[in-house]
C-alpha positions as CSV (number, residue, x, y, z in Angstrom):
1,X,79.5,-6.6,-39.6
2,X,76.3,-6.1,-41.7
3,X,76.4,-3.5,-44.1
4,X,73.4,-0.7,-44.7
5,X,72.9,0.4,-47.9
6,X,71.0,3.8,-48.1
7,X,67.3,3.7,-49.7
8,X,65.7,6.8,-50.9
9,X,63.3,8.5,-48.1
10,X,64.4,5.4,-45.8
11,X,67.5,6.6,-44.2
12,X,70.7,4.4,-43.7
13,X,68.3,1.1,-41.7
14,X,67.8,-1.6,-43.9
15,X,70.2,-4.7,-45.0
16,X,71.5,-5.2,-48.9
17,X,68.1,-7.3,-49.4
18,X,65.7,-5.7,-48.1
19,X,67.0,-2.3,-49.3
20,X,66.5,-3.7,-52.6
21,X,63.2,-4.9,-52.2
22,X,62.5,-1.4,-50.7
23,X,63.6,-0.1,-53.5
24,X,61.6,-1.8,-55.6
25,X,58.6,-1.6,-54.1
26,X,59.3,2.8,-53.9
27,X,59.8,2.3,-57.4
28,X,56.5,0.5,-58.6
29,X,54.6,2.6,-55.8
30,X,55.8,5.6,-57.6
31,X,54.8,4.5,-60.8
32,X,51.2,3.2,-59.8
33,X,51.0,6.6,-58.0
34,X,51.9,8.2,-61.2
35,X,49.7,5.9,-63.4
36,X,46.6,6.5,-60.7
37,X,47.1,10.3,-60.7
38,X,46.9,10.0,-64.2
39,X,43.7,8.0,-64.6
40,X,42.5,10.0,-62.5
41,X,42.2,13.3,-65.0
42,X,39.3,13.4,-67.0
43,X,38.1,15.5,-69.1
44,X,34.3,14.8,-69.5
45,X,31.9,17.1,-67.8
46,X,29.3,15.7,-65.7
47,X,26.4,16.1,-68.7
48,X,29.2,13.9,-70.7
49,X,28.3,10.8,-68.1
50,X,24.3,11.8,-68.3
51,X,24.1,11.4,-71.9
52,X,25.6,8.4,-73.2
53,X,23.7,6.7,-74.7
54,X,20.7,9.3,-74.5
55,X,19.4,11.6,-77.5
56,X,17.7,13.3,-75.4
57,X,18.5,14.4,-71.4
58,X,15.8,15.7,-69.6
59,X,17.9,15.4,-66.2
60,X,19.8,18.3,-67.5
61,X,19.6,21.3,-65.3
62,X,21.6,23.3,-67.3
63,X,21.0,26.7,-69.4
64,X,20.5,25.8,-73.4
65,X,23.4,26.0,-75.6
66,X,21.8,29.2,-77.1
67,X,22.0,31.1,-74.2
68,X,25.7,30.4,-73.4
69,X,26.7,31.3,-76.9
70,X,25.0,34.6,-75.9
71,X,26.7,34.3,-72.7
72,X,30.0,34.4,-74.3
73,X,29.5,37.1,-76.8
74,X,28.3,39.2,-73.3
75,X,31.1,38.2,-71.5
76,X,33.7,39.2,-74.3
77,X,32.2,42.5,-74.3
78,X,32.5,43.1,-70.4
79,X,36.2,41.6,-70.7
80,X,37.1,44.4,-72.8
81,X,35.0,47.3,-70.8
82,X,36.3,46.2,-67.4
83,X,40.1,45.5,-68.2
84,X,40.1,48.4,-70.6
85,X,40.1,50.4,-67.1
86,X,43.1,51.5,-65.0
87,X,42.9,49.4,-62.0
88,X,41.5,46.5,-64.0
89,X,45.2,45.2,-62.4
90,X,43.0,44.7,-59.4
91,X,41.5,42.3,-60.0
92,X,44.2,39.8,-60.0
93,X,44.9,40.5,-56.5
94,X,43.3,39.2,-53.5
95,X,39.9,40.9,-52.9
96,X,38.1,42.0,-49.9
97,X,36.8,39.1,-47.9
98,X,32.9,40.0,-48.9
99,X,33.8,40.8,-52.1
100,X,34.4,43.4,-54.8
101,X,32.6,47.0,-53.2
102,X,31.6,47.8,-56.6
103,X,29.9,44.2,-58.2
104,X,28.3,44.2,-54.3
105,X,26.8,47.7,-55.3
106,X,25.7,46.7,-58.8
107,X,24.2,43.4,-57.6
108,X,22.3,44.8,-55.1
109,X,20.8,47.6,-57.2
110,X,20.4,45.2,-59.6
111,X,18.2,42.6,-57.8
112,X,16.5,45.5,-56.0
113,X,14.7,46.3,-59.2
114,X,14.6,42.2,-60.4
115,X,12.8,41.4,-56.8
116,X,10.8,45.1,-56.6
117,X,12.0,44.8,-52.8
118,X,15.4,46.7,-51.6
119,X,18.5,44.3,-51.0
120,X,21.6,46.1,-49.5
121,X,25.2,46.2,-50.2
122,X,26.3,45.2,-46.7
123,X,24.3,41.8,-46.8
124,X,25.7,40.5,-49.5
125,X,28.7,38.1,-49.8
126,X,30.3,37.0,-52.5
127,X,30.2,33.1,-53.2
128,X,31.7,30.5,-55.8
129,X,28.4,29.7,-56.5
130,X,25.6,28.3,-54.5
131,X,26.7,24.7,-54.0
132,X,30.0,26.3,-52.3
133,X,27.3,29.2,-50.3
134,X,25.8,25.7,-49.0
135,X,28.6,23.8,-48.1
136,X,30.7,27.0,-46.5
137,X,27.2,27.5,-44.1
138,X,26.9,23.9,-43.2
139,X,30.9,23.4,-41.9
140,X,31.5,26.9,-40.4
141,X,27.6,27.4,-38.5
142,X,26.9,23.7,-38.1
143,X,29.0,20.4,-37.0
144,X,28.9,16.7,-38.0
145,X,25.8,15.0,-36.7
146,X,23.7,18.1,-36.2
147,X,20.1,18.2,-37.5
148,X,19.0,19.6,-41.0
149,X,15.2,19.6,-41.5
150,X,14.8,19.5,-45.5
151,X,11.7,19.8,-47.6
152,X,10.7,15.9,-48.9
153,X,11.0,15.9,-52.0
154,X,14.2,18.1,-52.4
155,X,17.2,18.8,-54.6
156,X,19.2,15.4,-54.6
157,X,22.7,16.8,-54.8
158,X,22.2,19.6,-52.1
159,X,20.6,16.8,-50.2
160,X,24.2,14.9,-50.8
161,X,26.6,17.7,-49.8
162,X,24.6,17.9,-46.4
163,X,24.8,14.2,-45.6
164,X,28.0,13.3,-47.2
165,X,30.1,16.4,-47.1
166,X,29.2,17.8,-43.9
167,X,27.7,14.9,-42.2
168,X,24.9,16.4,-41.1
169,X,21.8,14.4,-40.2
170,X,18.6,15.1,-42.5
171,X,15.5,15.0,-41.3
172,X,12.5,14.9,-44.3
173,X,9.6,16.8,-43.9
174,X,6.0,16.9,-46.1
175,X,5.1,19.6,-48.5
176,X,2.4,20.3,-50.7
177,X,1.6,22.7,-53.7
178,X,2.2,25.2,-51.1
179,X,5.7,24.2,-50.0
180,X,6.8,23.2,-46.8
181,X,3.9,22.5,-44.5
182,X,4.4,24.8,-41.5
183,X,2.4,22.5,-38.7
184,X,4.2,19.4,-40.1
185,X,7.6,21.5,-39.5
186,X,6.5,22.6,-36.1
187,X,5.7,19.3,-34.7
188,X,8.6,17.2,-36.0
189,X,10.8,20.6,-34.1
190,X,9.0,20.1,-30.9
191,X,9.7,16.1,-31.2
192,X,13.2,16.9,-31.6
193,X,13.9,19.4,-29.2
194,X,15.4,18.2,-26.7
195,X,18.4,16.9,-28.9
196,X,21.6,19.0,-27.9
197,X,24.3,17.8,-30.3
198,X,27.1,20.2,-29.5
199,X,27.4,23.3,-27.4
200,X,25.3,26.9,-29.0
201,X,26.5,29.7,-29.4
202,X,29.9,31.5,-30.2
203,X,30.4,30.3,-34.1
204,X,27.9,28.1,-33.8
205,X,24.9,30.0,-32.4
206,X,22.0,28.1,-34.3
207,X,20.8,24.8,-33.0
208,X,19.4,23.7,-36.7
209,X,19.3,24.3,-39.7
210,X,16.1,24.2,-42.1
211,X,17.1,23.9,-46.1
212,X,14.2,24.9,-48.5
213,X,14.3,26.1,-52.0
214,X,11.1,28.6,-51.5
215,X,11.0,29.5,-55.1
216,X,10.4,27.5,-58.1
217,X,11.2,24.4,-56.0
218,X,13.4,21.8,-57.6
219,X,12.2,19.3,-58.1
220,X,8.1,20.5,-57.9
221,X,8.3,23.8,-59.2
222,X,5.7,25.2,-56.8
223,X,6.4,28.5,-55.0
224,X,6.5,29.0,-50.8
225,X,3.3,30.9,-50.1
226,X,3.4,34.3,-48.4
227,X,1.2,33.1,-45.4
228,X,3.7,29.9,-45.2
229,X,6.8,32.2,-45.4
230,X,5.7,34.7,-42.1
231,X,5.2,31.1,-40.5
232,X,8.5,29.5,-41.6
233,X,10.2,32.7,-39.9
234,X,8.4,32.8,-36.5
235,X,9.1,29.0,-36.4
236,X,12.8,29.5,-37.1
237,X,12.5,32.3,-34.4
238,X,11.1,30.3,-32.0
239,X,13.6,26.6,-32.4
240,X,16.8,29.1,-33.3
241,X,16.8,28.0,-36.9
242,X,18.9,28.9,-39.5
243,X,16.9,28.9,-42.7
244,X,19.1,28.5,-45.9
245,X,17.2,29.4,-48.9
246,X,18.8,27.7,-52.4
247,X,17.6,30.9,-53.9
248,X,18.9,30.0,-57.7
249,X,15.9,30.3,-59.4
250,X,13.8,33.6,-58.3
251,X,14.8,35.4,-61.5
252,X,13.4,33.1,-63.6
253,X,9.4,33.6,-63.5
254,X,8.0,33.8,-66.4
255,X,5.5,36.5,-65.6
256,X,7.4,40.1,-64.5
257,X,4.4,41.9,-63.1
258,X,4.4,43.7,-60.0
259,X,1.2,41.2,-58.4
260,X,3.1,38.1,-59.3
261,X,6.9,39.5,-57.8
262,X,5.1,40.4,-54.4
263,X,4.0,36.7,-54.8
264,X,6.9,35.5,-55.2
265,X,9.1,37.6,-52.4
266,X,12.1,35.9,-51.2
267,X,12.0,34.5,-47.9
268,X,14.6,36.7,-47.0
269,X,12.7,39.9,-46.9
270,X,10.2,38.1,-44.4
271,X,12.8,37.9,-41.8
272,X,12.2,41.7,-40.8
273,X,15.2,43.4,-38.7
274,X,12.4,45.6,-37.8
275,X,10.7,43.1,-35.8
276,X,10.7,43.2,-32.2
277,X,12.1,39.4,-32.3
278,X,14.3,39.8,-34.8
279,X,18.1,37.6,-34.6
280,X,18.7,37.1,-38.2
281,X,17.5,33.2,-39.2
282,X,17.3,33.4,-42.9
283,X,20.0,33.3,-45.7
284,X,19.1,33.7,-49.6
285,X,21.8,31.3,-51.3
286,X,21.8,32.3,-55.3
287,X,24.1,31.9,-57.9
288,X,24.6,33.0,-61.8
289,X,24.6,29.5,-62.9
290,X,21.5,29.3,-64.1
291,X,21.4,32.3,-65.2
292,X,24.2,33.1,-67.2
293,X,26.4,29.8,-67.0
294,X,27.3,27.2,-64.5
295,X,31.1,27.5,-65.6
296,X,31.3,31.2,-63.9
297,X,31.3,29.4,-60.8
298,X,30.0,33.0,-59.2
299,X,26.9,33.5,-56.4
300,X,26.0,35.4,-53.4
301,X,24.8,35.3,-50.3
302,X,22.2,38.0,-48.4
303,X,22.7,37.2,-45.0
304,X,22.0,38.7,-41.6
305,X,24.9,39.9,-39.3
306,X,25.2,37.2,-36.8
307,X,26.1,34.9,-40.0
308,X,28.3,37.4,-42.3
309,X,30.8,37.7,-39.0
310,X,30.9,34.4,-39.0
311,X,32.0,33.8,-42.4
312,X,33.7,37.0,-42.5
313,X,36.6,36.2,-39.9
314,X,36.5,32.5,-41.2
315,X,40.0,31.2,-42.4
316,X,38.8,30.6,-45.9
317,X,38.2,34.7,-46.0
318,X,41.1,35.2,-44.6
319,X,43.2,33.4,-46.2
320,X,41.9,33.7,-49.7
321,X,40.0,36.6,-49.7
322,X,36.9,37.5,-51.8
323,X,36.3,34.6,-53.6
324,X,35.7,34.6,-57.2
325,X,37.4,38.0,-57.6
326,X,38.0,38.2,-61.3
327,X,35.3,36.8,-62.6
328,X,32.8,39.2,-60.3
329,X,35.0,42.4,-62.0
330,X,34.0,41.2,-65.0
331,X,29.9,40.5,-64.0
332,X,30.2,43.7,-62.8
333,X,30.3,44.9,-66.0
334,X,28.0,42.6,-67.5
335,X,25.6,44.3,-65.0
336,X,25.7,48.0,-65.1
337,X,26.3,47.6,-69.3
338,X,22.4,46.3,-68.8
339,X,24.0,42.8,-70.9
340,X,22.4,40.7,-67.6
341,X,18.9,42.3,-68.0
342,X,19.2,41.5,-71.8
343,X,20.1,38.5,-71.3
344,X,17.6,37.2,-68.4
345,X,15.0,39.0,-70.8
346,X,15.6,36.3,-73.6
347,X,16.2,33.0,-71.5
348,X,12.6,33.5,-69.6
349,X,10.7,33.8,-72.9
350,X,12.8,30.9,-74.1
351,X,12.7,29.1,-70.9
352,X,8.4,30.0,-70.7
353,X,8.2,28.3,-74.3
354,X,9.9,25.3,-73.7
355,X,7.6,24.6,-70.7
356,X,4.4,25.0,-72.3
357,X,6.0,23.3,-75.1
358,X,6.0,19.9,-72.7
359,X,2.9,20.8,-70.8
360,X,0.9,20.8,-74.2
361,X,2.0,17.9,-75.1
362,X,1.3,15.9,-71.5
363,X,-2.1,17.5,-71.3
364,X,-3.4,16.3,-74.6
365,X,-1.0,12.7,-74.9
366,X,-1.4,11.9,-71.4
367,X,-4.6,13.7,-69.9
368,X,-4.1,10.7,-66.6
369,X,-0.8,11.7,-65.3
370,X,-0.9,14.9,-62.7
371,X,1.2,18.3,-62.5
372,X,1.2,21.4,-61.8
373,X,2.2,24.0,-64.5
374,X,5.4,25.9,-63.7
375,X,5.5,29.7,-63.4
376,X,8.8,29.6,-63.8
377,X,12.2,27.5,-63.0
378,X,13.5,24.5,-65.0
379,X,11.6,21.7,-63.5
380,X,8.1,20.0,-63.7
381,X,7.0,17.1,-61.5
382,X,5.2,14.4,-62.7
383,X,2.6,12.4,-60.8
384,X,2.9,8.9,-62.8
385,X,-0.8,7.5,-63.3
386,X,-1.2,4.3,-61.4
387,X,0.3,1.6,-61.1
388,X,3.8,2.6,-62.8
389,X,6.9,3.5,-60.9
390,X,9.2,6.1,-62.0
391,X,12.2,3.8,-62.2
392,X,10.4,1.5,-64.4
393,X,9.4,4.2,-66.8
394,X,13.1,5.9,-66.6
395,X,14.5,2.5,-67.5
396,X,12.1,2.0,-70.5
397,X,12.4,5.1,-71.7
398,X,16.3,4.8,-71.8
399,X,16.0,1.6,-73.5
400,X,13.5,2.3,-76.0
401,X,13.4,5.4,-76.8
402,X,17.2,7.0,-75.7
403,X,15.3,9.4,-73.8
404,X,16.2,10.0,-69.9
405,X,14.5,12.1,-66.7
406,X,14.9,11.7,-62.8
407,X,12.6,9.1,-61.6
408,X,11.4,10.8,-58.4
409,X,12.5,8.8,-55.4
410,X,16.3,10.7,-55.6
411,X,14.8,13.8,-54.8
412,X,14.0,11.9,-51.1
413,X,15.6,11.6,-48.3
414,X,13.3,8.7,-47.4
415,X,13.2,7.2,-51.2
416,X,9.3,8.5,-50.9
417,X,7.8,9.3,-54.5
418,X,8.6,6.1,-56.4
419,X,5.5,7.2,-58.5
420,X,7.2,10.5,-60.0
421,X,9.3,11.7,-62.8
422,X,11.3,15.4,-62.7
423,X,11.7,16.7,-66.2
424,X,14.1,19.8,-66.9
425,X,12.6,21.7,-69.8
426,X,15.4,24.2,-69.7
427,X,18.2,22.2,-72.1
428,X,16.2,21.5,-75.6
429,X,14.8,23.9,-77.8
430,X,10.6,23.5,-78.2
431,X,10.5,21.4,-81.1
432,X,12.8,18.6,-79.4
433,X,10.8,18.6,-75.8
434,X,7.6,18.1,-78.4
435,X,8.6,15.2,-80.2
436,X,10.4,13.7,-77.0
437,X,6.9,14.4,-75.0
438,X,5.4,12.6,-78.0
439,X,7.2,9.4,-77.7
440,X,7.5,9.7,-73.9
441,X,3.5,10.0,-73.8
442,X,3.1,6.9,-76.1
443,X,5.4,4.7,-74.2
444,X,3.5,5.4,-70.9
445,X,0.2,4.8,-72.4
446,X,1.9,1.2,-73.5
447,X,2.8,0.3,-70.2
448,X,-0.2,1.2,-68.8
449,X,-2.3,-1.1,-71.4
450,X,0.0,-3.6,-70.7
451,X,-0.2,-3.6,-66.7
């Protein structure tokens, strides 16, 4: 009679030699789990993998070092005024599923007076930041092979999270120095319109959804008109739309006059619940990351009704309730001590230097390449003087000169602007964008005597 040995996690079933071999092979999968699972931790940061090799990173989109030393010595000070207080206990339990009542009311009356336009407490959620605002509105409101209409060119990685993450299909369309061109958007709506992916309504009562960054556009910097924003909202109207706004930059003009905020009004506030026609089509998806520090991991969103209940009654609220609840105590504090206002105060002058810092340099060193000047943001979008490519340039510059940018064809669906370069001006101090304008200038100028 054959005898069964036991095998760990394999019952009493196998004979003396292949229980053995069974063993065996538990063992070494064990161990290559073990071994995988631990060359799989790693502690570099993404900027680690974008700068080696590189003195100088202009793909960073990333506040300066300055600023998040100032960042911490704020955030030590709010640590000590919130948790100095006698529910401070609080906020190491679960949170409500919007989030904290009282960083909802200082937010709101904070941005009321930043965007010189009222925002209320009930629209506001509280987000892990505005890559998670994204990805939480594409899986619960939108399913896997539904259309997204995206500006072209437009942010690479939101552009990735859409596809890859939520497998949504993305459909490019043109813009200008005005943004997204409304007539191009309505006709590439009405060619598409009769494409019924899924059943709407319930959860999922949106049959699109439109992703635009209205304000200092990444990668062009350019603003949404106020005549294109009306338009964009009676179009979203009119298909059932759900506009999601990556709303991460508003704060960060460069000019704080009333003229210029009116100018720049977040798409939001177009999407009037006074309106006759009104159903709630437009979301403002922010985030403290680039204004304060990308390690907070904190944002919001403002969003109408029809979209909050959604996300409200979600399993991820339920479950985990208001995400991020610590951390938005302690903004909370940050906000009403008037550190954020101090703070935002000092990175737009900084951030208003270090742009004219590169602009100077490109308009006197290299007077045949095209851009506009940024009013504010991080980016500037270079129009490459004919015939170079921008993935020629990138790779010379990284060769020769340790200096690296975004050549522009990642910021397209459709691989469109092969003749671009994005440059973040946010990361260096003046004096380091100079000289690295300097040589960038000079090496251009090179290859374009040589072609």
């Amino acid at each position: 009679m054959l005898t069964i040995r036991s095998v760990p996690y394999l019952g009493r079933i196998l004979a003396p030699s292949l229980a053995e071999a069974a063993s065996k092979y538990l063992a070494a999968a064990s161990w290559d789990r073990r071994r995988m699972l631990h060359t799989r931790v790693n502690e570099k940061t993404l900027f680690d993998y974008m700068s080696q090799g590189i003195d100088v990173n202009l793909k960073m989109g990333t506040p300066p070092e300055t600023l998040l030393r100032r960042s911490n010595e704020y955030m030590k000070k709010a640590a000590l005024h919130r948790l100095e207080k006698p529910d401070a206990p609080c906020l190491f339990q679960y949170g409500p599923e919007a989030g904290d009542l009282r960083f909802r009311q200082e937010l709101s009356h904070f941005l009321s007076q930043e965007y010189m336009d009222p925002v209320q407490v009930d629209d506001i959620i509280v987000t892990a930041g505005a890559t998670q605002g994204l990805a939480m509105l594409a899986n619960l409101l939108f399913s896997p092979g539904d259309l997204v209409f995206v500006e072209d060119p437009t942010y690479f990685i939101g552009l990735q999270a859409l596809r890859q993450d939520c497998g949504l299909h993305c459909v490019p369309v043109p813009m200008d120095e005005n943004g997204i061109i409304p007539e191009e958007l309505e006709q590439y709506l009405k060619e598409r319109s009769s494409i019924k992916p899924r059943e709407i309504g319930g959860r999922k009562p949106f049959w699109s959804m439109l992703y635009l960054i209205p304000t200092f556009h990444n990668p062009t910097g350019v603003c949404l008109s106020a005549t294109r924003c009306r338009r964009v909202v009676q179009i979203a109207r009119k298909y059932n739309l759900l506009v999601v706004c990556d709303d991460v930059y508003n704060l960060l003009a460069f000019s704080q006059d009333e003229e210029s905020a009116l100018q720049r009004k977040r798409l939001f506030a177009y999407d009037d619940p006074g309106d006759p026609d009104y159903s709630g089509n437009v979301v403002s998806n922010a985030s403290f990351s680039k204004l304060f520090g990308p390690g907070l991991r904190l944002g919001w969103l403002e969003a109408p009704l029809c979209v909050r209940n959604v996300i409200l009654s979600s399993g991820l609220a339920f479950s985990g309730g208001g995400l991020n609840h610590f951390t938005s105590g302690l903004m909370t504090s940050i906000i009403s001590e008037g550190l954020l206002q101090k703070h935002l105060t000092e990175a737009r002058a900084m951030y208003k230097v270090q742009c004219e810092a590169v602009c100077s340099v490109l308009q006197e060193k290299l007077p045949s390449a095209m851009f506009t000047i940024p009013e504010g943001g991080y980016f500037l979008w270079l129009k490459l003087p004919k015939p170079l490519k921008g993935s020629d340039v990138v790779q010379q510059c990284e060769k020769n000169l340790k200096i690296t940018c975004f050549a522009g064809d990642i910021a397209s669906p459709e691989a469109n602007f092969d003749d671009y370069v994005r440059i973040s001006f946010s990361y260096y101090e003046a004096d380091v964008l100079k000289a690295a304008m300097v040589k960038f200038s000079d090496l251009i100028n090179s290859m374009l005597h040589e072609s």
